[in-house]
N, C-alpha and C positions, 0 to 999 in steps of 0.2 A: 773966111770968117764964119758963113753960114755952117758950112759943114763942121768946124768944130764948133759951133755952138750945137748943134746937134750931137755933138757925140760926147760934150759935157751936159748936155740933157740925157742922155740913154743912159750917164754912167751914173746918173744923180737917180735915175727913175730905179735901175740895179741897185744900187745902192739901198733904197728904199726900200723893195721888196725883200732883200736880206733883211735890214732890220727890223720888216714887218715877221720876219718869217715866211714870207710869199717862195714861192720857186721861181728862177728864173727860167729863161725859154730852154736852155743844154740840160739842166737839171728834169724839164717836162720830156723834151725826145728822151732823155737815159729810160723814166719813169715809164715812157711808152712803149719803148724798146722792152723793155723789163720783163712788160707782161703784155705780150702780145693776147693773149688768150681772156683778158680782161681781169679785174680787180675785187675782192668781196669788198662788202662794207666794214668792214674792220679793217684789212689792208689800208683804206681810204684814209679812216679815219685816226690809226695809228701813224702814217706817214705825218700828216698834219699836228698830230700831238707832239709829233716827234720835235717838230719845230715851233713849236711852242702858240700854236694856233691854235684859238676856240674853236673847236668842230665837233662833231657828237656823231652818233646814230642816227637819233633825233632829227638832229638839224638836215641830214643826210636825205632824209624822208620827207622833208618839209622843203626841199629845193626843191627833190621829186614833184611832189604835188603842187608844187607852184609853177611846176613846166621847164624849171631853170636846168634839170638836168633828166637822163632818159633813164627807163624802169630797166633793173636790173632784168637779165636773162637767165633762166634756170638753166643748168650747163649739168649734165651725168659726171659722174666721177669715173676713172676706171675701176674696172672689177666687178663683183657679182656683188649685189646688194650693198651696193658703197652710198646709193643715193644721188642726190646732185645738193649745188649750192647756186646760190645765185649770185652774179658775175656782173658787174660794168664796167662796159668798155674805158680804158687805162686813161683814154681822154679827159672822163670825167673830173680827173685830177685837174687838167688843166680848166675846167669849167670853175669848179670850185676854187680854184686859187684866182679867176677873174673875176668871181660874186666877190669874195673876201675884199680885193684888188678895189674895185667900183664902190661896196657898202665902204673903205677907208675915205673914200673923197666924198662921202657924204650924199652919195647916189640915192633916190628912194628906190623902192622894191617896182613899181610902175616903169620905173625908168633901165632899173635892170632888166625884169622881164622882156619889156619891149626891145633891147640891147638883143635878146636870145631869142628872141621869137623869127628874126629874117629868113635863116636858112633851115631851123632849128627840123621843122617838118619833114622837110625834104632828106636832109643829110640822117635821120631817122630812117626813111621811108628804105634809104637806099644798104644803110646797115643791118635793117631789118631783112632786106630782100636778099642780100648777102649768104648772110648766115644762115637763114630757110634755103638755098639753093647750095647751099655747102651741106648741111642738114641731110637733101635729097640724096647729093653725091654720096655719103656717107654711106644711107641706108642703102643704096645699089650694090655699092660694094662687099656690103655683109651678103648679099644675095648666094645665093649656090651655083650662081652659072660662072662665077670665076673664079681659076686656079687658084692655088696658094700664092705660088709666085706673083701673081699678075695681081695679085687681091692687098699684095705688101706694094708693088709697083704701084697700083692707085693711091692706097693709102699716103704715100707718099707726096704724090703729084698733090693729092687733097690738102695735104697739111700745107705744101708750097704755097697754096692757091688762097689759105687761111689768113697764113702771115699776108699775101700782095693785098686781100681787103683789107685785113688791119689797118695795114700801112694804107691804104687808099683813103678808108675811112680818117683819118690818122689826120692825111694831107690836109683835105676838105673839111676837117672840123679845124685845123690849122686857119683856114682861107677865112672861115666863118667866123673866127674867131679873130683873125686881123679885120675884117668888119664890124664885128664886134664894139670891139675896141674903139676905134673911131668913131662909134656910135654913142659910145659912154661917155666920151672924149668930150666931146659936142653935147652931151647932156649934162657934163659935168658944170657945165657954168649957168643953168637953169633948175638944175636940184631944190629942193624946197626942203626937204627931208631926209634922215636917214636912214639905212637899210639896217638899223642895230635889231630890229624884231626879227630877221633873220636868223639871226645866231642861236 
């Protein structure tokens, strides 16, 4: 009996987040999968519209600065004078579909934050170190001491090596994000207020 009341719970909570427009979890790993290489803020924020969710620039900026989500990464383009853009990791999506998720049940913004703030540092600390050590590889390999061949052989090994942090980063903001949750879970029946200044 427990079990399927649990699984006419999960299919009521599913339910719910289509109707809200939310993503469900198959819909976040496609999105992740997607773009391994991470997302602009338009991306972001066109997926979102797409499905009929209040989301902005703006508001994009204003999660930023409230800590709820991590500062985009300026990322080069290829080619000669192409520039860079700046880039947030594909997860984001799943961050923002959990604020949206939490401000429905009437969450305050204290209670969100606090929600994001557990691992939030760390799983930063460790994406950040990442990419600056992929970064290095990078530049070694432009170096002159290696062959054509071998110099395409790295390149390669490097990109492998890109996609497994993705995907690492990926799992462990997954993990944090199932704490998360439970965290919001539990603050959900203490709420005072809602998180509609968000938006």
């Amino acid at each position: 009996m427990s079990r399927n009341g649990d699984t006419v719970r999960a299919q009521v909570q599913i339910g719910a987040m289509h109707a809200s427009g939310l993503l469900d979890e198959d819909e976040l790993v496609a999105i992740e999968g997607r773009f391994p290489q991470g997302m602009s803020s338009r991306e972001i924020v066109d997926l979102f519209a797409s499905r009929g969710v209040r989301f902005s620039e703006a508001t994009l900026r204003k999660y930023v600065q409230l800590g709820l989500l991590p500062r985009s990464v300026r990322v080069g383009r290829k080619g000669k004078h192409c520039g860079s853009r700046g880039l947030y990791p594909a997860a984001v999506v799943r961050r923002v579909n959990q604020v949206k998720a939490m401000m429905e049940r009437n969450l305050t913004i204290e209670d969100i934050q606090r929600s994001f703030a557990r691992f939030k540092e760390e799983i930063d600390g460790v994406s950040k170190g990442l990419r600056d050590l992929i970064a290095g590889f990078e530049r070694e390999a432009k170096g002159p001491a290696l062959s054509s061949e071998r110099r395409k052989e790295i390149e390669r090994e490097i990109e492998a090596a890109r996609q497994a942090a993705g995907e690492l980063v990926r799992r462990i903001s997954g993990l944090e994000a199932s704490f998360s949750s439970q965290a919001a879970a539990a603050a959900a029946g203490t709420a005072a207020g809602g998180g509609s200044d968000l938006y």
